[in-house]
C-alpha positions, 0 to 999 in steps of 0.5 A, spaced: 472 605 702 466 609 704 466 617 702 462 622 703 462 629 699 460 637 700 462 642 696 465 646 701 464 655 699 471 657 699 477 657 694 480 651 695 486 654 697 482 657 703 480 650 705 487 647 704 490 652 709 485 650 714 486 642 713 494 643 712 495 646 720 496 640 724 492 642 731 486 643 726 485 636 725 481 635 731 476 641 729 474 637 722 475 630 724 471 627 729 474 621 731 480 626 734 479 631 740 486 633 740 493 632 736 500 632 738 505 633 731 511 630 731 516 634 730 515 633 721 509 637 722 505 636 715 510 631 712 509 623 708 511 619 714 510 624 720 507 620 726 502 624 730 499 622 737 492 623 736 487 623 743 480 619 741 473 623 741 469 621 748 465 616 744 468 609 747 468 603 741 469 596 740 476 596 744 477 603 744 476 608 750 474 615 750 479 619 751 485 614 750 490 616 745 493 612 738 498 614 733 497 617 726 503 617 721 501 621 714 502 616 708 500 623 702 501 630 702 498 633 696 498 641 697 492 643 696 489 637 693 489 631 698 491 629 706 490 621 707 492 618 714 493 611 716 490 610 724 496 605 727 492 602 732 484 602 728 487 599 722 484 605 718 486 609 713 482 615 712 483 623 709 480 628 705 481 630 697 479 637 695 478 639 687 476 646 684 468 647 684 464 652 680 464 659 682 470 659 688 468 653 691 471 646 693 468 639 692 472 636 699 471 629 700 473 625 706 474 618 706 476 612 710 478 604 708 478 598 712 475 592 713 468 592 712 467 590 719 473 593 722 468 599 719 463 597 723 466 595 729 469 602 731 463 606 729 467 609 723 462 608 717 460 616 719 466 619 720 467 621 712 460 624 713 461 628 719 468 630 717 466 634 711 460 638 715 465 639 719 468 643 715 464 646 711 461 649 717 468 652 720 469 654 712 462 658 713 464 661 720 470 663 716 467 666 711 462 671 715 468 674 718 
């Protein structure tokens, strides 16, 4: 499993709201461009189409699009995924930080090849800044 953490400066619930709204996946997670929810929305077993990035990978187009189902939904503590046709599991777990703030880390599973071969081993990094930049957006309005 490879993670990557950031704390992240907002209350947890703050954070949580963001990430538990379906069509803001795209926004924080970088291998998605655009979601599609089925009808389940934020739900154990929900199947979500996801549209890929631009970035092509090992038998994987740009643009092309894959499905999604939810396996754990934790209110305000964790959002995990399985990637139907990149055989990976991935999602994000939040904690209570000090001062008001949230320790966010993302996370994906696979074989470690199989991380290699979709250009995945970045995806926990660039997920949690991503979300602390949007967090941060947030919090100067």
């Amino acid at each position: 499993m490879i993670t990557a953490s950031r704390v992240v400066l907002a209350r947890r619930e703050d954070v949580w709201e963001l990430i538990a709204e379906p069509y803001n996946l795209p926004d924080w997670w970088p291998a998605y461009s655009g979601v599609e929810p089925d009808r389940k929305g934020l739900a154990e077993d929900a199947r979500w189409t996801v549209v890929r990035s631009r970035r092509p990978g090992f038998l994987r187009k740009p643009r092309g699009r894959g499905l999604i189902v939810i396996r754990r939904v934790a209110p305000g503590a964790e959002l995990a995924w399985h990637d139907v046709a990149q055989r990976i599991d991935a999602g994000i777990r939040l904690e209570d930080g000090a001062a008001r703030h949230t320790e966010a880390t993302a996370f994906v599973d696979a074989p470690f090849l199989r991380l290699v071969a979709e250009g995945a081993t970045g995806l926990p990094r660039l997920a949690v800044t991503r979300l602390y930049d949007l967090c941060q957006t947030a919090a100067k309005l």
